[in-house]
N, C-alpha and C positions, 0 to 999 in steps of 0.2 A: 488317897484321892478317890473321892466317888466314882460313880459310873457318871451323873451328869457333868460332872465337871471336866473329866474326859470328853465326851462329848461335843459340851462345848469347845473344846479344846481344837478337836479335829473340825467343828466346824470354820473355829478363827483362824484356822490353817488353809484351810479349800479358800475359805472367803481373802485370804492372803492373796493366796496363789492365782486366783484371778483376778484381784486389782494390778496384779504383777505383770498376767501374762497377756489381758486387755491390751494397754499401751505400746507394750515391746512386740505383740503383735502388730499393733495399729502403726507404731513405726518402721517396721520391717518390710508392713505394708505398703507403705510411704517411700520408702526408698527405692525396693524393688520397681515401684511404677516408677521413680525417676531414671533410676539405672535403665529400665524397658523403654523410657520417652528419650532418654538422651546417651543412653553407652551400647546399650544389646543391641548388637546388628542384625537388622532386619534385611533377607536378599528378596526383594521383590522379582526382579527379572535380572538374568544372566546375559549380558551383551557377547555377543563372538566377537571372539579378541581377534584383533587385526594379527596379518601374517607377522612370526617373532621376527624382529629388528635382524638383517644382512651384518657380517663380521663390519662393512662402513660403517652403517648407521651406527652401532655400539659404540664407535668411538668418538658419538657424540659424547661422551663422558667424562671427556678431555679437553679439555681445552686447545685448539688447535692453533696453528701460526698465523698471525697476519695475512693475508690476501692470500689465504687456500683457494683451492677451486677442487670442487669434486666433478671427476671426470664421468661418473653417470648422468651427472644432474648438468652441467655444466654451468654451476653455480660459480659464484666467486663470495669470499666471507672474511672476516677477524671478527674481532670482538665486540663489534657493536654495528656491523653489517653483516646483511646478506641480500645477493643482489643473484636474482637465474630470470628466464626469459618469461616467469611467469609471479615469481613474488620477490619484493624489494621491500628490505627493513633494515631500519637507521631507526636507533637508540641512543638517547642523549640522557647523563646526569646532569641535574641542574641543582645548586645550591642555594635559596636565596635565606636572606638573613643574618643573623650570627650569633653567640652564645644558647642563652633560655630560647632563643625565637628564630633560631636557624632550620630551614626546614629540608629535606634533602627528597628527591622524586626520581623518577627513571620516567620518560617517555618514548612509548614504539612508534616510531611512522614508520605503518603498514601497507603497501598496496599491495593488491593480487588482483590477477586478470579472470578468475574464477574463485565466484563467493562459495564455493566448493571447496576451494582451498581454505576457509576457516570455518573449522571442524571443533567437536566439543569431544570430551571424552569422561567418564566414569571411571573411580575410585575399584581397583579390583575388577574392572570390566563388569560391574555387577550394579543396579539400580537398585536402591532400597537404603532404611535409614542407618543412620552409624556407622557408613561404610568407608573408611578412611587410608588416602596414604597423603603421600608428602607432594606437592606440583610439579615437583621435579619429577619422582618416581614413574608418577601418570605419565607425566611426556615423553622420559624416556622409554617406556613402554610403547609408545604409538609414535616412534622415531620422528618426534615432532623439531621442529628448527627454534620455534620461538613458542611460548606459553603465559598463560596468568590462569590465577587461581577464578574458579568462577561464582557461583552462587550461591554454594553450600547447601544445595536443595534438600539435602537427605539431614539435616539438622530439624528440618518442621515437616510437618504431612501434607502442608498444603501448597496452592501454589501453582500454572500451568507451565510441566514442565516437558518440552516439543525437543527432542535432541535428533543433528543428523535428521532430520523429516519425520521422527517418527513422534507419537505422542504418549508418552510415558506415565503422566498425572493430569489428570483435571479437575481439581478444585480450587476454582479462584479464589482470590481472598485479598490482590494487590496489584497497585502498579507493576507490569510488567516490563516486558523487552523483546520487542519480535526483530530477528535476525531475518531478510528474505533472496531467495534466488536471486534478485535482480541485485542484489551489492547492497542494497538499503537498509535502513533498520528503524522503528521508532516502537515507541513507549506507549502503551498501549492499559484501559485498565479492562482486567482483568473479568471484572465483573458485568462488566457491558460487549464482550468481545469473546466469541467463541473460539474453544480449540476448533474445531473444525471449520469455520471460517476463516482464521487463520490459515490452517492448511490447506483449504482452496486459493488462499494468494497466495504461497509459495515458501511461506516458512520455514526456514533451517533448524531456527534453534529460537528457542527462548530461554529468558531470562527470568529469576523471578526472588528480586530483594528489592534494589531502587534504593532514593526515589529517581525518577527523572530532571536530570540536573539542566538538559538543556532541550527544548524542544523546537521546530519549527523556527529554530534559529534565535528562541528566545529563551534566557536567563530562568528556571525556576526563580519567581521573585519570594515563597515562602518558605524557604530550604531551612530557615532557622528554627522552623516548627514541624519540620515533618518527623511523624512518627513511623516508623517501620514493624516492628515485631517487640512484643514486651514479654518474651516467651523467657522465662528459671535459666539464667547465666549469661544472661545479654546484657553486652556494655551498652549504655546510650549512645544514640549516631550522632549526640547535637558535641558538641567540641571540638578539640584538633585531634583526630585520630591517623593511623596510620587507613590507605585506601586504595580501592582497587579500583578502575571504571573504565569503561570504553567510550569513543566517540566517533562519529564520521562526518569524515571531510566530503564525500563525496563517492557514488555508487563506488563500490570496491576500495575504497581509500579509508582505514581506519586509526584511531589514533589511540592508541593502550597508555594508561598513565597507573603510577604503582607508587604511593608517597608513602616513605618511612615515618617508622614516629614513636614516641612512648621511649628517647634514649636521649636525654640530655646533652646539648654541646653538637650532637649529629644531626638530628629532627626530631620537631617537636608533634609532628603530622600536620593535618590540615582539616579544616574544618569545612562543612561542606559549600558555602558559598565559596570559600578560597577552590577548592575542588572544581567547581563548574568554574570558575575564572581561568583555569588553564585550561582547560579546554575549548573556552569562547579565544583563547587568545591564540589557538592553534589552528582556527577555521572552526568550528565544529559547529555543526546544524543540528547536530542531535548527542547527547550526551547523557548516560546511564551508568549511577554506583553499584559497583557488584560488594560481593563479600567484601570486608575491610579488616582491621584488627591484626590480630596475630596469623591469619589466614592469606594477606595481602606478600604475593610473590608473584616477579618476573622471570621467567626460565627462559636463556637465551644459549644457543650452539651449546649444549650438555654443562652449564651453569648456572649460577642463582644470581641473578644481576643484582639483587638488593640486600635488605638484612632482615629480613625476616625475623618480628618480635624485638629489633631493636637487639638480639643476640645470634644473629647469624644461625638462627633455627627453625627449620620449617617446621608449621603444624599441619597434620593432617586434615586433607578438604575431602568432599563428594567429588568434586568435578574441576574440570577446565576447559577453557579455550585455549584452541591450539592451530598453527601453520605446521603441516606435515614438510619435512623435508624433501625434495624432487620435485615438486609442485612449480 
């Protein structure tokens, strides 16, 4: 073999080796930045973790007897109550339907005499994205009584997101949810309403998925078109999904609804006009979809009221809402 043909040789070798290592870089590229938008945890800020949970509190983990009472709190409980001199909750399964179109739900009626009493909490006590445990784990962490999953904030970058009073993100981009001091709460967009006007009326907490299922005492009447987020692993919100949403009946009176779904024969979910339907049928003046899907869990006295994915398995959230215990 000549020298040029050699040559050439190691030329169509190199010139190989880089139509090879182009691509497989350019996808390695590609994935990294997915794995960095949706799996590598990012800690933005570090929340101080509430005092660790009392030998009681821990034995929220258990399921307790019928009509306990804890003699700190001088609460009275079972399993779908809790009643002390400052929050009262009663939890109802309701089943309507049957076979394919059976749909099954949990609802909380919530009252507390102090909107102080519902409180949000962070995944790992830590704010930032991909930061993940299970609803239950959070709550039992923050020796909470009752819980739902809440709005997966740490899943997008955007978003204004106000927890406990303080203000953690400000970039709007959506229908919101302002939680405030006086018991109230309403739906708010995002992009016309400042965090910090917020926080001069008295904001707790915000929300920030949607949409607004019930406002001003009136029916989203375009629920069948709203679009939310179209962001790499998102289910569509239009269908019968399983959901998560809060409502209020009235300053400090709130209404938690948690619909199963995606399991044949048990529920089939709810699609979001059925969704604000129970809530208009519960009272509700104001009524807002949080997280839904596989993410949709009730935590009640150290259990999982629901089924979670339809398999009795929790997925890891950012956040929740939560009734601390003693309150």
């Amino acid at each position: 073999m000549n020298k040029n043909n050699k040559l050439v040789q190691r030329k169509s070798k190199k010139t190989l080796v880089v139509y090879i290592l182009v691509p497989v870089l350019g996808i390695g590229g590609i994935l990294y930045g997915l794995a960095d938008r949706y799996l590598i945890e990012h800690v933005e800020v570090v929340v101080a973790r509430n005092e660790a949970p009392s030998e009681g509190t821990a034995a929220l983990q258990t399921q307790t007897s019928p009509n306990a009472e804890s003699a700190e709190t001088g609460a009275t409980s079972d399993d779908w109550n809790y009643d002390s001199d400052a929050v009262k909750i009663h939890i109802d399964q309701i089943q309507t339907g049957s076979g394919s179109d059976q749909i099954t739900y949990f609802v909380a009626d919530v009252q507390i005499k102090d909107s102080t009493a519902l409180q949000s909490a962070f995944a790992e006590n830590s704010f930032g994205r991909n930061i993940t445990q299970a609803t239950s784990e959070i709550a039992e962490s923050h020796g909470a009584v009752f819980a739902v999953n809440g709005d997966y904030y740490g899943f997008r970058e955007d978003g204004v997101i106000i927890r406990n009073g303080t203000l953690y993100r400000d970039e709007p981009a959506r229908t919101g949810l302002a939680l405030f001091r006086d018991g109230t709460m309403e739906a708010y967009d995002e992009q016309e309403v400042t965090a910090e006007s917020l926080l001069e009326r008295g904001v707790t907490q915000t929300l920030s998925f949607g949409p607004a299922l019930i406002q001003g005492g009136q029916v989203n009447a375009d629920l069948n078109n709203v679009t939310i987020d179209t962001n790499f692993g998102n289910r569509s919100i239009q269908g019968a999904n399983p959901r998560t949403g809060i409502g209020l009946v009235a300053p400090n009176h709130y209404v938690f609804v948690v619909v199963d779904g995606r399991k044949e024969g048990y529920s089939r979910g709810m699609t979001l006009s059925e969704f604000a339907q129970v809530f208009e049928d519960f009272g509700c003046t104001e009524a807002y979809n949080l997280d839904g899907g596989g993410s949709s869990t009730m935590y009640f006295r150290g259990r999982v009221v629901n089924n979670p994915q339809g398999k009795e398995r929790e997925r890891g959230v950012s956040d929740i809402l939560y009734v601390p215990e003693g309150n």
